[in-house]
Each structure stands twice: as C-alpha cells, then as structure tokens.
C-alpha positions in Angstrom: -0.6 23.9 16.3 0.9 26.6 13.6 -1.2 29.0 12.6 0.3 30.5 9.4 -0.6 27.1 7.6 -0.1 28.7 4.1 3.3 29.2 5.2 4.5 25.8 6.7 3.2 24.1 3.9 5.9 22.9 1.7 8.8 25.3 3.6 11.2 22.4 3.8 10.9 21.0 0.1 12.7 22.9 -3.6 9.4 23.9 -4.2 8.7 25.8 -7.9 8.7 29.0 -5.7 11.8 28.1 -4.9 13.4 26.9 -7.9 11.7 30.5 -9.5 13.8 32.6 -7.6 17.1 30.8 -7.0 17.4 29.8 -10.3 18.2 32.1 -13.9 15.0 32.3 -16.3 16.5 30.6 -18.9 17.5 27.4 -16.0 14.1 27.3 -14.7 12.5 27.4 -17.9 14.6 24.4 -19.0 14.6 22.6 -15.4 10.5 22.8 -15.9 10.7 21.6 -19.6 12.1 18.5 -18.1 9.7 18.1 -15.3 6.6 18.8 -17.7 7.5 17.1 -21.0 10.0 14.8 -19.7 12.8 15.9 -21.7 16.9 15.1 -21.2 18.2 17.5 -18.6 21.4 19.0 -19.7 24.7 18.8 -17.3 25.2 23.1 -17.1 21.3 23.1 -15.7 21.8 20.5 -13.3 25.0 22.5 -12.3 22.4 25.2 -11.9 19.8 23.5 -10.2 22.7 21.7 -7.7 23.9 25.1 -6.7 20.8 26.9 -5.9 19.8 23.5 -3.8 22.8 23.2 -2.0 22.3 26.9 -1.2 18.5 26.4 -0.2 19.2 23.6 2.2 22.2 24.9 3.9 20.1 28.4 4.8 17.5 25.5 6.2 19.8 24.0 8.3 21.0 21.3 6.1 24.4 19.4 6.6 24.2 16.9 4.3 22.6 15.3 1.2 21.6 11.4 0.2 20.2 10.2 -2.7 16.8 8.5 -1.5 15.4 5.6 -3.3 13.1 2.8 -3.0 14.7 -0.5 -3.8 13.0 -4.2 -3.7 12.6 -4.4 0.4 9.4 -2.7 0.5 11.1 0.2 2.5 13.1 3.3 1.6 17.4 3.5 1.3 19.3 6.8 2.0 22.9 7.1 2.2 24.6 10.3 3.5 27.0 13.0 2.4 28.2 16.2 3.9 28.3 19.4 1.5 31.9 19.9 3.0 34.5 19.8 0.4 38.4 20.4 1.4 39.8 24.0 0.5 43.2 23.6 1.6 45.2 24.9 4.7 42.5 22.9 6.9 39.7 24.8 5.7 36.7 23.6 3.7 33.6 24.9 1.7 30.0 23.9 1.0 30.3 22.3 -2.0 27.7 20.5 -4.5 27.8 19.6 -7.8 25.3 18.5 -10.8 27.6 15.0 -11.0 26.8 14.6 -7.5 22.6 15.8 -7.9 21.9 13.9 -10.9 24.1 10.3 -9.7 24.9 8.4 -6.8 26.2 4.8 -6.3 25.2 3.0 -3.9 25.9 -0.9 -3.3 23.4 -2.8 -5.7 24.7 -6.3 -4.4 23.1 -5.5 -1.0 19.7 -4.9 -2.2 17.5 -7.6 -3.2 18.2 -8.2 -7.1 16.1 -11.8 -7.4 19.5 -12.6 -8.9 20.2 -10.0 -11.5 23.2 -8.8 -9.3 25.8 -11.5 -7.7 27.7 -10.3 -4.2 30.7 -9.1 -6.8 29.0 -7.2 -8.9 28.1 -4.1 -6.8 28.2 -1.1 -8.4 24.8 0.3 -8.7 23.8 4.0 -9.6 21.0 6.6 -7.9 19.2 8.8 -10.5 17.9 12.1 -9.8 13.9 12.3 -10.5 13.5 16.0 -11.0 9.3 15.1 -11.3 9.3 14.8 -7.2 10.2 18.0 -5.4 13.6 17.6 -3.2 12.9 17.8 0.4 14.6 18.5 4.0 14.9 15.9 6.5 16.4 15.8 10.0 18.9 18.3 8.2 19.4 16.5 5.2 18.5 17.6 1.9 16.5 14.1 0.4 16.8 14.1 -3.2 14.2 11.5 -5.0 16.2 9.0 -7.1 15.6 6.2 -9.4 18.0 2.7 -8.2 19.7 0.8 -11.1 22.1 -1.6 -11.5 25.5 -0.9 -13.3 24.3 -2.7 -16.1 21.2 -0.7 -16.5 18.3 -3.0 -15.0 15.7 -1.2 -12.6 15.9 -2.6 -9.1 13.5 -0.2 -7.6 10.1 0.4 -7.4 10.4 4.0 -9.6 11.7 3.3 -12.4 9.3 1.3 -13.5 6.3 3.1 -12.0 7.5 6.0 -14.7 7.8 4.0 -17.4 4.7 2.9 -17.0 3.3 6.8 -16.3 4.8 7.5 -19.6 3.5 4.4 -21.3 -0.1 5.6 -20.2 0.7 9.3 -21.5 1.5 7.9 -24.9 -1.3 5.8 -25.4 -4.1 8.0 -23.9 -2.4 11.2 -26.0 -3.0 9.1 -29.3 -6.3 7.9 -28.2 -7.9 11.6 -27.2 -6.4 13.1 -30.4 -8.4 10.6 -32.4 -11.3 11.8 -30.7 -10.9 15.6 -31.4 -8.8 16.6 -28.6 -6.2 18.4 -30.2 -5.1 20.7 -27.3 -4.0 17.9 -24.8 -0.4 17.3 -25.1 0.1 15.0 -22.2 -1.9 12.8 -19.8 -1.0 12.0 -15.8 -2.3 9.3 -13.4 -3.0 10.7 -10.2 -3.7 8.8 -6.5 -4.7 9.6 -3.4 -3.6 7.0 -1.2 -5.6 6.2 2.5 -3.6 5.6 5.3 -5.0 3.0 7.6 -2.9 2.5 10.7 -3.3 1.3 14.9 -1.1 3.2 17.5 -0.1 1.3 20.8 1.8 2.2 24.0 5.3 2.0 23.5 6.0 0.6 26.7 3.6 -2.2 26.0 5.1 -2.4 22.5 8.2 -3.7 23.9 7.4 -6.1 26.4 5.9 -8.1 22.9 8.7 -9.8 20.9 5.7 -11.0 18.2 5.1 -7.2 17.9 8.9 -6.0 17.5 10.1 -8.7 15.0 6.8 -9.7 13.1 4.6 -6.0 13.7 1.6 -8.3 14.7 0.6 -10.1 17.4 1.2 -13.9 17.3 -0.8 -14.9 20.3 -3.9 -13.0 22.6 -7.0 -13.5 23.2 -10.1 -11.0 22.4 -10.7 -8.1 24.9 -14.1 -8.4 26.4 -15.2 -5.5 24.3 -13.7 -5.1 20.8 -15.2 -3.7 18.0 -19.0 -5.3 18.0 -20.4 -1.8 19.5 -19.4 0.1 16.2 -18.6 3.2 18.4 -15.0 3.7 17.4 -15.1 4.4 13.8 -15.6 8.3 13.7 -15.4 8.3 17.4 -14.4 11.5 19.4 -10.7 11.6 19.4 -8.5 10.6 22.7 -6.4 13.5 23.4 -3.4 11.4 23.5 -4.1 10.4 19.8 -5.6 14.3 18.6 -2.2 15.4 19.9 0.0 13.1 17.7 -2.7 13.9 14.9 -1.7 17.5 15.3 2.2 16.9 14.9 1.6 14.6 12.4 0.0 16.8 10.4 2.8 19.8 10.5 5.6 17.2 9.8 3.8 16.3 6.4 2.8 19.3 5.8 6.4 20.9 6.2 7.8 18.4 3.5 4.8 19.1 0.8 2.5 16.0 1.7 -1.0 17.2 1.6 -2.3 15.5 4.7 -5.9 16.2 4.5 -8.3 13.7 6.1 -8.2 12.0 9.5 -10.2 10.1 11.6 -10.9 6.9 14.2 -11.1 3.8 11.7 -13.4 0.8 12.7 -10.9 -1.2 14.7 -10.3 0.2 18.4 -6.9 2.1 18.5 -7.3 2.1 14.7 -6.9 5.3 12.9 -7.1 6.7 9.1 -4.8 9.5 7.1 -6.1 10.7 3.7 -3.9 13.2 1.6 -5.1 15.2 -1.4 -4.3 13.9 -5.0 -1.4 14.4 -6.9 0.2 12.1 -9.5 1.3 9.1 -8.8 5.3 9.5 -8.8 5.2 12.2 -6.1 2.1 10.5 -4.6 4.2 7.2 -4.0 7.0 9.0 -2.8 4.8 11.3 -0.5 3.2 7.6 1.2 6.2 5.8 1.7 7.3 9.2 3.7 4.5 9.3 5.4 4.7 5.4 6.4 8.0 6.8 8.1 7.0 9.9 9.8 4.2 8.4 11.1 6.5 5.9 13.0 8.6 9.1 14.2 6.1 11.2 15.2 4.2 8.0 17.4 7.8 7.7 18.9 8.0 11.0 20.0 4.5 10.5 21.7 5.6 7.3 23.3 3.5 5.4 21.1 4.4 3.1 18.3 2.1 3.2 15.1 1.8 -0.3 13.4 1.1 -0.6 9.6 1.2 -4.3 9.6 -1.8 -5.3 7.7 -3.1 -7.5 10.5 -1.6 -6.9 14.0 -4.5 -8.2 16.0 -6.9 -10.9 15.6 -10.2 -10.7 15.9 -10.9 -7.0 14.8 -10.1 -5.3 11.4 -7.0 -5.0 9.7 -5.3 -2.3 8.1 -5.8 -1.3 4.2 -4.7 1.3 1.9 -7.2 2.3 -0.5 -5.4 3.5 -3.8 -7.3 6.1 -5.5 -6.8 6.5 -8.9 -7.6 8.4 -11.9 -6.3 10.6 -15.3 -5.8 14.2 -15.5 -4.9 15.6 -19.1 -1.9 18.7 -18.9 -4.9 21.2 -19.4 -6.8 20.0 -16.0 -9.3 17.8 -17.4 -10.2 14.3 -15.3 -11.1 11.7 -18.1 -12.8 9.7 -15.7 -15.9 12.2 -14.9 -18.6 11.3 -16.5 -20.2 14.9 -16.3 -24.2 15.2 -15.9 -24.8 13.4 -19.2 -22.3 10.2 -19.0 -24.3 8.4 -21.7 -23.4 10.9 -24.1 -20.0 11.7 -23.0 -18.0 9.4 -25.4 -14.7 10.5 -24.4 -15.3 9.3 -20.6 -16.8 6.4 -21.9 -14.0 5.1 -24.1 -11.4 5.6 -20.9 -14.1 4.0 -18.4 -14.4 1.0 -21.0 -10.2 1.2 -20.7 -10.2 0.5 -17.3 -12.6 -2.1 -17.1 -10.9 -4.0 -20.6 -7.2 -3.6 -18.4 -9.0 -4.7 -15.1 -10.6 -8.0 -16.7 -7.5 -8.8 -18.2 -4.9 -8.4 -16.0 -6.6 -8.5 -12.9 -4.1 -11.7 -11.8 -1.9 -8.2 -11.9 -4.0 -6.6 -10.1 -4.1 -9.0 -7.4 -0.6 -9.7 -7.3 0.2 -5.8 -6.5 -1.7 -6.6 -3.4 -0.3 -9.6 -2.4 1.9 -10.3 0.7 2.1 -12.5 3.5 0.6 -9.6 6.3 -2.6 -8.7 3.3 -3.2 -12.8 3.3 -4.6 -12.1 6.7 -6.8 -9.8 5.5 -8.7 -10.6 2.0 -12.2 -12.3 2.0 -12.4 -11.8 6.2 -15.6 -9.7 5.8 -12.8 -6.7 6.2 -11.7 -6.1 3.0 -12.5 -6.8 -0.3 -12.5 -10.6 -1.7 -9.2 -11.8 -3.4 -11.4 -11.8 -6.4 -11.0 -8.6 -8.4 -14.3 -7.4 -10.0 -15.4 -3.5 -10.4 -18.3 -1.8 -9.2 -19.7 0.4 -11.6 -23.0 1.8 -10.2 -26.7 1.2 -11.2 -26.6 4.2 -13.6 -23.2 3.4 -15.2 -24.1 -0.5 -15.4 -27.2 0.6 -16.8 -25.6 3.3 -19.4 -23.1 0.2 -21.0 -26.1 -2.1 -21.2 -28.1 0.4 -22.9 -24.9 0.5 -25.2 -24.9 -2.9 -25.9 -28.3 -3.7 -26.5 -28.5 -0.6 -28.7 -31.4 1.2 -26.8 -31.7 4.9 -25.6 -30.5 6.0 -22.1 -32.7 9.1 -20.8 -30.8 12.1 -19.6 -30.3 11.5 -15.9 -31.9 14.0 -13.6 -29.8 14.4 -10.4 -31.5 13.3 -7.2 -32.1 15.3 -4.2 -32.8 13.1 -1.1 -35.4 14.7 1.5 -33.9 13.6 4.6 -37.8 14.3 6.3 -36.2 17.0 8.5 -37.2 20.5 7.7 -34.1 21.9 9.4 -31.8 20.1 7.5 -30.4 21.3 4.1 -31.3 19.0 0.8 -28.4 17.8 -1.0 -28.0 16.1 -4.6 -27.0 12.2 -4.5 -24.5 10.9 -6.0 -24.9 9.0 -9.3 -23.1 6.0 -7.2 -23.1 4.2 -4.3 -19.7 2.9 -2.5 -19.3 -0.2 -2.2 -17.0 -1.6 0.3 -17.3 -4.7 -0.7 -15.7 -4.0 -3.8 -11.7 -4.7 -4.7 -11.9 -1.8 -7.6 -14.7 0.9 -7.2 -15.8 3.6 -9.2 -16.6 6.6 -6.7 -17.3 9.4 -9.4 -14.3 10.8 -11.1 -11.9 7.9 -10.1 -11.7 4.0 -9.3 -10.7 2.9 -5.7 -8.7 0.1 -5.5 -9.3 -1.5 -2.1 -7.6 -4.9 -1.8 -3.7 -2.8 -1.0 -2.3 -3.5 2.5 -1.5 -1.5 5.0 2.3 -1.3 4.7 2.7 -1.9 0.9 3.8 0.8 -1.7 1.7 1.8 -3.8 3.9 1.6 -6.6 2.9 -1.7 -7.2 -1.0 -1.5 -8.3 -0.1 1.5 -10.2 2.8 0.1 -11.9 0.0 -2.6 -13.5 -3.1 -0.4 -13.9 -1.0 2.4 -15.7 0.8 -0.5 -18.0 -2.7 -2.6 -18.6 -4.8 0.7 -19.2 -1.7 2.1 -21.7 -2.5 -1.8 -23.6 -6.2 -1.6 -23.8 -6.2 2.2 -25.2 -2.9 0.7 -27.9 -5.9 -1.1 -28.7 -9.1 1.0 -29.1 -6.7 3.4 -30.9 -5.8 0.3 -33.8 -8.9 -0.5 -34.0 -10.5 3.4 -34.3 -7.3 4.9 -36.5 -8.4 4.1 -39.8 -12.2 5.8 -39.5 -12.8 8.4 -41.0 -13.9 11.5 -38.5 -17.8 11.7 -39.8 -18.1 7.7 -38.9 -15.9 8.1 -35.6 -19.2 8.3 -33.4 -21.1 5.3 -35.0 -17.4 3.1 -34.8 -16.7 4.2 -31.3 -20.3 2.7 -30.1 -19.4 -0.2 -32.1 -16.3 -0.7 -30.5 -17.4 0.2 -26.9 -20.4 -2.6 -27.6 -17.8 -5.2 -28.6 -15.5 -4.3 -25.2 -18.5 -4.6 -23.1 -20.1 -8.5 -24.1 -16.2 -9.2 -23.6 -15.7 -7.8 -20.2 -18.7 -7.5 -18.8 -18.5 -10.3 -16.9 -15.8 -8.2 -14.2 -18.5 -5.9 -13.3 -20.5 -6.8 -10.2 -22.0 -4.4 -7.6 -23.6 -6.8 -5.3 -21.9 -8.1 -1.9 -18.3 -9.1 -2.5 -18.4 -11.3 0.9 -20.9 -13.5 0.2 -20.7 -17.3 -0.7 -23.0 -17.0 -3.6 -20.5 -14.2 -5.1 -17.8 -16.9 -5.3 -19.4 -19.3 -6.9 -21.0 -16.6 -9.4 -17.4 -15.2 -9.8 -16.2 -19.2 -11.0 -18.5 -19.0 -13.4 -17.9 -16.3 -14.9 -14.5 -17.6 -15.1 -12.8 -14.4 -13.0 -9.9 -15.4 -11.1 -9.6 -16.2 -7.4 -6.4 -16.2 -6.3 -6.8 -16.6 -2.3 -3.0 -16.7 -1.0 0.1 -15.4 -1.9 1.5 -18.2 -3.1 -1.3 -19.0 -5.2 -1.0 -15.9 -7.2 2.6 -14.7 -7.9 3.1 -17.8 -10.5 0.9 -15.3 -12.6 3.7 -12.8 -12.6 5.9 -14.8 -15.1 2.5 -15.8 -17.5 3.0 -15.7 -20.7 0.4 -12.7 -21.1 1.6 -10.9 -17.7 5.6 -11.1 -19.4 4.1 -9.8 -22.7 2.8 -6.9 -21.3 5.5 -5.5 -19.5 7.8 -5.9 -22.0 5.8 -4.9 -25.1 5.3 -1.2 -23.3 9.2 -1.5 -22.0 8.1 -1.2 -18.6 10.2 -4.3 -17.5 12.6 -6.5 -19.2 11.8 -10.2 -19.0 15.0 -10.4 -16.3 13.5 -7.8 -14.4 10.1 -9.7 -14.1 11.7 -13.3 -12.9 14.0 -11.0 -10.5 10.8 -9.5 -9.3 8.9 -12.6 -9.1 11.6 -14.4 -6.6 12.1 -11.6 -4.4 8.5 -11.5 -3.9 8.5 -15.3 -3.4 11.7 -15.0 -1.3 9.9 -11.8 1.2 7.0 -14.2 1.9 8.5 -17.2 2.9 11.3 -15.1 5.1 8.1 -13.2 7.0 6.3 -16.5 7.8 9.8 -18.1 8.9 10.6 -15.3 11.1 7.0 -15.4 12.5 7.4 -18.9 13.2 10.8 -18.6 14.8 9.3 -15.8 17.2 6.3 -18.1 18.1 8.4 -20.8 18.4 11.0 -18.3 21.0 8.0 -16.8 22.9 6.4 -20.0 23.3 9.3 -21.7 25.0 10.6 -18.8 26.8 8.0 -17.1 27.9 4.7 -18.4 27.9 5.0 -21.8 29.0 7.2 -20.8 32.1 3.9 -19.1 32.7 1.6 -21.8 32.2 3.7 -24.0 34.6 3.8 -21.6 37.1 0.2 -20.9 37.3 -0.7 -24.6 37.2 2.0 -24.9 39.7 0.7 -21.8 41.9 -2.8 -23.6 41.6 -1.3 -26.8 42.7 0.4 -25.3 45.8 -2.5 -23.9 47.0 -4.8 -26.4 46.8 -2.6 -28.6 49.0 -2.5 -25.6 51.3 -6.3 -25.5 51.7 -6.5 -29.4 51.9 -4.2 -29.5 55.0 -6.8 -27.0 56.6 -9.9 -27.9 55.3 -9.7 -31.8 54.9 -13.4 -32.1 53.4 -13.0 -29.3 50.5 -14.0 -29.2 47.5 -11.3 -28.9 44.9 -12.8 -30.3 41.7 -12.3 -26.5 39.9 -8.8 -26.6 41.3 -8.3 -30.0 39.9 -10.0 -29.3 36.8 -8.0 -26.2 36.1 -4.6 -28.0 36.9 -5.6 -30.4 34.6 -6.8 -28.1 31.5 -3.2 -25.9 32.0 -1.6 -29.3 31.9 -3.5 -30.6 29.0 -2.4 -27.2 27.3 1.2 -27.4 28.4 1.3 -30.6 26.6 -0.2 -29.8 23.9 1.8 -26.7 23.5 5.2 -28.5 23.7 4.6 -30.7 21.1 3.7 -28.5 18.6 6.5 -26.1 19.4 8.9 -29.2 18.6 6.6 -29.7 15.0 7.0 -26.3 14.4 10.6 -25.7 14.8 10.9 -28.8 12.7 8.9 -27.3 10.1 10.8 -24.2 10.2 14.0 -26.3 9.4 12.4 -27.8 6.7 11.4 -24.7 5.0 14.9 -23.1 5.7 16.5 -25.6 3.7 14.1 -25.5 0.4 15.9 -24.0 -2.4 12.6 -24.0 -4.6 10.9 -20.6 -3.2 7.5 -21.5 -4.7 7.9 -24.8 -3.0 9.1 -23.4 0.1 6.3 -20.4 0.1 3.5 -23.2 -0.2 5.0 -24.9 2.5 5.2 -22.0 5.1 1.4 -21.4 4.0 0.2 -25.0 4.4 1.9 -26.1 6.8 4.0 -23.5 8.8 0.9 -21.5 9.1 -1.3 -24.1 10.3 0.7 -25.2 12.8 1.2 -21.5 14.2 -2.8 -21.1 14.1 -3.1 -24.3 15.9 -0.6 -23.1 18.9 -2.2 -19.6 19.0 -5.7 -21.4 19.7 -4.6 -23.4 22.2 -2.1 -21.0 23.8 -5.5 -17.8 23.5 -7.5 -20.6 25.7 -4.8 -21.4 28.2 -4.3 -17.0 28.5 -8.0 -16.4 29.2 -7.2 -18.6 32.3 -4.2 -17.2 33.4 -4.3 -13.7 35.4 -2.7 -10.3 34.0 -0.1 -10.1 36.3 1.7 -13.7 35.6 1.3 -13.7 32.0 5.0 -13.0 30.3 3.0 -10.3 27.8 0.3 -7.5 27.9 -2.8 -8.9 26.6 -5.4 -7.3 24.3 -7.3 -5.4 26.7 -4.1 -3.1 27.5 -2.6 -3.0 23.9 -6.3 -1.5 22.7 -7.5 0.1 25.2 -4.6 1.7 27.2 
C-alpha cells in the first residue's frame, strides 16, 4: 500500500495544480472561466491547454490520446491516437493540437441512435468537457467528451446530463435571489454514488457460460448456508478480497476518484465501494471508471467482479445508491435543514422542490432505474419497491404538517441517546432515521435514491431529478416573483402549504415491502410500475416529452430514439439469456443428467446380479425422478427456443419486450426450477458447472 497518499492522489489526471503551472495566467484564468461559469472556450486557449496536456502526459508515460465518451450502450467508447506527427526525412514529433482536444469523430452509425442515424450517415463528433479533469490510462491521455451526431442530436449520456445541470443552475439561481441571496451566482448537483458489487474465482467464472454472456447465473441451486446467518455484511475481510481492496483503492485514487468507503455487503462474496461527493458530471464519469477498473483490478487478482444487478438467486442483489444534493458556488448545501429546519425557509422551499419534482415525475424516476438485470431486484425484500415514494423523517413530516395546518413547530432540541454503558461516549441522533425500505430517502443534507442497479449509469436518475427539480423551482419562482419583499415570508408559507396538500401523498416512512403499502400506495394514486416493459411507455407521455423539451434537455427525436434503445437493450438481454439457457441446457446439463441416471442405472444392475434380494426402490426412485426431469427439461428447451424465435422476429419492440417478460421469462424460470431440483441430486464432480457452494464461498 503507498504511503504518501497526498501524493498519489490525483497524480495521473490535468489536475488545477497542473493546469496552474503548465499553463500562462491569463490561459488559466480563461480555461477556469469556462469550467466555472460555463462560458465558450476560445480556439488560442484550447491551443494552450492542448499543448501543456500533451506535454503532461508524455512526461507520464503517455503514448497516445482518445476522446472518451459514453454513448447509448450503457458502457464507455475510446478510440486511440498516437501524439506522433511526421517531421520529414523519417522523423516525427509529439504533436497535439486544440482541433484535435476540443473534437473527435468517431462513427455515430455504429452506436445505438434509436434511429436518429441510418448505417450511411456516420459522421458523428466527440466534444471536449473541460468540467471533468483529463486523466491517464494504460498510457493514454483520456480526455472526457460529449458524443453527437453530425447533425447535432446528443447520442450520449452527457450531454444531456449537462443540460440538465445547467437547467437546475438557472432555475435554483432565480429562485434563491428571490429569497435574498444575492451572493450566489451559480448552483451544482452533487452525488455520491455506492458501489455494490460480488467477486468470484476467475477459474470458476469461466467454466459458467450463463456467467460470461448474461453476468448472472441462469441455473444453481442455494448453498447450504447463504446469507440467513447475517454474518457477512461488515464481516472481517478475506485476505484475498482486503488485497484487491487495497489496489483498488490506489488505481482510483491515482486517476482522482475519491474512493472512500468499503466494506462486506449483505450477500456472501458481496462487497460495497463508497466515494466522496463531487458534482454530478465528474461524479458520473468517476463511476462508470470505476465500474471498469474494478473489473481490471479483480482480473489481476484472478477474480472477476460482477455488477450484474442479480447474479445469483436466492441472496441479495446488487444496487447503487445515488446520493444526491445542491451546493451553491459559495459552499452552501440547500438541502440542510440546519438545527432549526422549521424556520429555515430557504431549505424548505428546495426540500418542497424535490418532493413537487418527485410526485410528478416519479414514472421518470423509475424509468432511470429500469432494466432487464434491476427487474430481478425491485420489491424482493432487497431493494426498495418499484413504487417511488420519499421518506422524509418524523421531524420533517411533522415540520410540513405543522405548515399546512398552520400551527407552531417547537424548536427541536437535539437528542443524545444514553447507550446504558458508562464507558461509552454519548452521541447526538440524528433528526432522521434511514430507511431502507425507501426508493428516495432523505438522510440529512441529501436524498438517497435507492432503486439504481448495480451496473447502470448514473447519468440516468440525475438527468430526470436535475430536469424535474429545475421545473418545479420555474414554478415556485412564477408564482413568488411578483411579491413584494415585506410579504415574501407570509407568500412563501402560502405557497409551501399549497405544494404540500398536492404532494403529500408521495411521502411515506413506513415499510416499503409490505402488502399493505401497495395497496395504500393505489390509493393514493402513486404509480407502480413493476417491470420494465411496463414503465418505459411513460418516457414518450405527453407530460414526460413536455418536460425535456421545455428545459431543452432533449429534443422530442432524442426522447423516441431513447425510448427504443431502451426497449431494444431489454428485449436483446432476455434473448441472449434465453439463447444461453437454451445452449447450456442442451449441451451441458442434460448430458449430465443422463449420465448420472445412467451411472445410477448401471449400478444398480451391478448390485442386483450380486445381491438378488436387494433393495433398490431409492435407486429406482432416483432413476425415475432424473428421468422425469430429463423430460421435462427437453420439452421446455424446444418451447423455449421457439419462443426465442418468435421474439427475434417481432418488429414492434414494446410488443416484443412484453413478450420476452411474459413468456420468455416464465419459461426460463420454469427450467431453472426444475433443472436447481435435478442439481441438488446430482454430485459436484459430474455436474458440467461449479455450483453455488464454490462460486460463494471459494
């Protein structure tokens, strides 16, 4: 492990240090005027700023650049240049140039457009984004980019994730100033994403084709022990895993990520990451590296980490908890209430924001957390219902009712708890609980958005909260703009009253995974939205398409492009899961089930030529149950690869992504029931795959 820290910490990324003293004064003050204030960024400074990079990176060992951008598959796209340039008389320099920082052009036709680009029209361009620090990677210089097409639509995740940061920015400026804040000048979300994620034996990893193509497990049954004992979360950590910890930890730290928290998670072989906040451009480009250094740094260890939301059934899943909140330029968090929240009008107006934005868009909401691995997860006593409601708190809860029904809220006192033993130190509670239960929390100075998958960017939930927040502030600030400042207190209550009998109803801090909460939550009239394919219709609503274009966070094209490749990612997951069943079945594991029954067979004749008056009913039986599964098991392979061929050949994606989730998937759970009882009956050694046991607890 390093011990200069301080010093490792951000030495591969064009950190402000280094932009301070590679760059003129007058270059760095205009290079941070764009990263601050968002202002145009003149060709002679990106000249500037391309030089003094190039000459950073290639004193770090760099060889080459790429423009790195996140584009519609989920993952991230690089493309790679050397700095070497042609000087004549076969000689060449290191060359880089402002045209080459600030644009690439990358093939937009290959990407997934949802239609917006056809196979001929290719040309699509890479944007420098000067807010995330450029970094150094396997001696490349990464530099962060925005993807668009030639004719100017977003296909990434990025761009619109800024438009939507500025959007916010706008809104909340206008609403704070109307309030008395006259020094803010600009307001930034900021997330702290937490990593949940398992790590397996690579060795085992590969002898599992369900595990290679689909990243979860499509058959195996439950390990005697798995997760009932509740002594793995927070659990002393294997050596074998401390040690990857460890490297983890100096490869994120090296390219800037604040890696700060990590621990055993609930599930065996389960684990947790947690960085420190920063806002939510760099903190969405910091996850979706970490998502791929993980994977490098578990392949180093021979281990493979797995960030499929659900590789292994039975035991808990894998989340991401986006953490989320609003920082104003001088420092200030607008969503900490301070001792005296009742009286704190300012937090109150943005908590009312939120909660507004969350009750009206929270088909959004759970949308950005939709996908065919998270379906696995929501409303499995795991993670949080597919129904999106906010926990607020007893004291909060309390503080807007006392609003509403126009009655005084005491001064809260904070608590100390007396934990009854002398020897321990007494400690102040906190003014809320934490509810896991919850899909959006508040934890104190932030909301906690709970329902994200493991493997998802967070671009997405933070795309809609930024966008419906910027709405609902567009409209505190029409309704407040007209009062005059000695009635702004008595108008702000008034309209804080009026925004809390219409969206009260969201709020709920009971037990998200009980029965009677569903049936509460219909009657409230809250949305629950249980499967992918019964929430992205609400992308193209009316309302949902109003809102993204109104702020000019999405063009209507842009939304339907969005919505099919969305449609189009979940039905080719649960075909290519069915496909690998369909392979492993026929290939692998009903060799083994024949050969075991036949095994069984053979030696029961054995023992009946020597021991005439045996008893061989368990033999019999057991022949008979492997048979009874064999058949079973062939006949639904055959319905399934039907299936599969019937969902291949649906051009309507919405029809074909309700098919894969009625039927496809049925018939997959189905086969992995029968195929789990006919593995608990076969030994280790002649099944075609290593079972549960070793993959958790090798």
């Amino acid at each position: 492990m390093c011990k200069d820290i301080p010093a490792l910490f951000g030495s591969l990324i064009f950190s402000d240090k280094v932009m301070r003293s590679k760059l003129p004064k007058d270059m760095y003050k205009a290079l941070r005027k764009t990263i601050e204030n968002g202002t145009h960024l003149e060709l002679d400074v990106a000249n500037s700023v391309a030089v003094a990079m190039k000459e950073w990176a290639v004193e770090n060992g760099a060889t080459h650049y790429t423009h790195w951008f996140q584009p519609m598959t989920g993952f991230t796209a690089e493309k790679h240049d050397s700095f070497i340039s042609p000087s004549g008389e076969g000689e060449v320099i290191m060359d880089f140039s402002g045209k080459e920082l600030v644009k690439g052009e990358p093939d937009a036709s290959s990407f997934p457009s949802g239609g917006l680009r056809a196979t001929f029209e290719a040309r699509g361009y890479t944007a420098w984004d000067p807010t995330s620090p450029a970094f150094i990677k396997d001696k490349t210089l990464y530099i962060p980019t925005a993807f668009c097409s030639y004719s100017g639509e977003a296909l990434d995740k990025k761009t619109p994730l800024l438009r939507s940061m500025e959007a916010l920015s706008t809104q909340a400026v206008k609403v704070l100033k109307l309030l008395g804040n006259d020094t803010v000048s600009r307001v930034n979300t900021t997330i702290g994403p937490e990593q949940e994620y398992f790590l397996v034996d690579k060795d085992l990893y590969k002898q599992r084709k369900d595990l290679i193509f689909c990243g979860r497990t499509l058959f195996g049954a439950s390990a005697p022990k798995g997760q009932e004992m509740e002594d793995h979360y927070f659990g002393v950590l294997k050596p074998k895993v401390s040690a990857y910890m460890h490297d983890l930890d100096e490869e994120l730290w090296k390219v800037g990520i604040p890696a700060k928290t990590k621990h055993n998670e609930v599930a065996p072989a389960q684990h947790e990451l947690a960085p420190v906040f920063d806002t939510a451009n760099v903190a969405v480009d910091h996850n979706q590296l970490t998502m791929e250094i993980m994977k490098k740094v578990a392949d180093k260890h021979n281990m493979v980490c797995l960030l499929h939301e659900k590789p292994f059934e039975g035991i808990n899943g894998s989340g991401k908890h986006n953490n989320w909140s609003l920082i104003t330029n001088d420092g200030v968090n607008l969503l900490n209430p301070g001792s005296t929240p009742a009286q704190n009008i300012q937090f109150l107006v943005f908590l009312m924001a939120v909660i507004k934005a969350v009750d009206e868009y929270a088909d959004l909401m759970r949308i950005a957390a939709a996908g065919a691995g998270n379906d696995h997860r929501l409303g499995g006593n795991e993670a949080p219902p597919a129904i999106v409601s906010i926990f607020l708190g007893d004291e909060l809860t309390a503080v807007l009712e006392s609003i509403e029904k126009d009655e005084y809220f005491g001064k809260h006192e904070n608590v100390q708890l007396d934990t009854g033993a002398h020897v321990l130190p007494h400690f102040v509670k906190d003014n809320t609980d934490r509810n896991r239960t919850s899909p959006f929390a508040f934890t104190g100075n932030k909301f906690e958005f709970r329902m994200m998958g493991s493997s998802a960017s967070v671009a997405n939930p933070n795309l809609v909260l930024n966008t419906a927040v910027a709405e609902a502030l567009e409209q505190f600030y029409d309704e407040l703009k007209d009062t005059k400042p000695e009635d702004m207190e008595k108008a702000v209550h008034e309209l804080l009253k009026k925004a809390i009998l219409s969206h009260k109803k969201v709020i709920f801090n009971g037990n998200g995974y009980s029965e009677e909460w569903v049936e509460e939550a219909k009657k409230r009239g809250l949305y629950n939205l249980v499967s992918t394919p019964d929430c992205l219709p609400q992308f193209i609503a009316p309302k949902n398409v109003e809102l993204f274009t109104k702020h000019h966070i999405l063009t209507k094209e842009e939304i339907y492009s969005r919505y099919e490749i969305l449609l189009e990612n979940y039905v080719k997951t649960i075909i290519i899961e069915a496909k690998t069943m369909v392979e492993m079945l026929t290939k692998d594991f009903l060799p083994s089930v024949s050969a075991y029954a036949g095994e069984i067979s053979k030696n029961a004749a054995s023992t009946k030529a020597f021991l005439p008056d045996a008893d061989l009913s368990a033999e019999e039986t057991l022949v008979k149950t492997l048979a009874g599964a064999y058949s079973a098991l062939t006949e639904g392979t055959a319905q399934l690869k039907d299936a599969v061929e019937k969902a291949s050949s649906m051009e309507d994606m919405l029809e074909a992504a309700q098919f894969c989730r009625s039927e496809l998937l049925g018939k997959m759970e189905a086969l992995r029931l029968t195929a789990n009882q006919a593995e608990e009956l076969i030994p280790d050694s002649m099944l075609p795959y290593p079972t549960y046991d070793q993959l958790l607890f090798s």
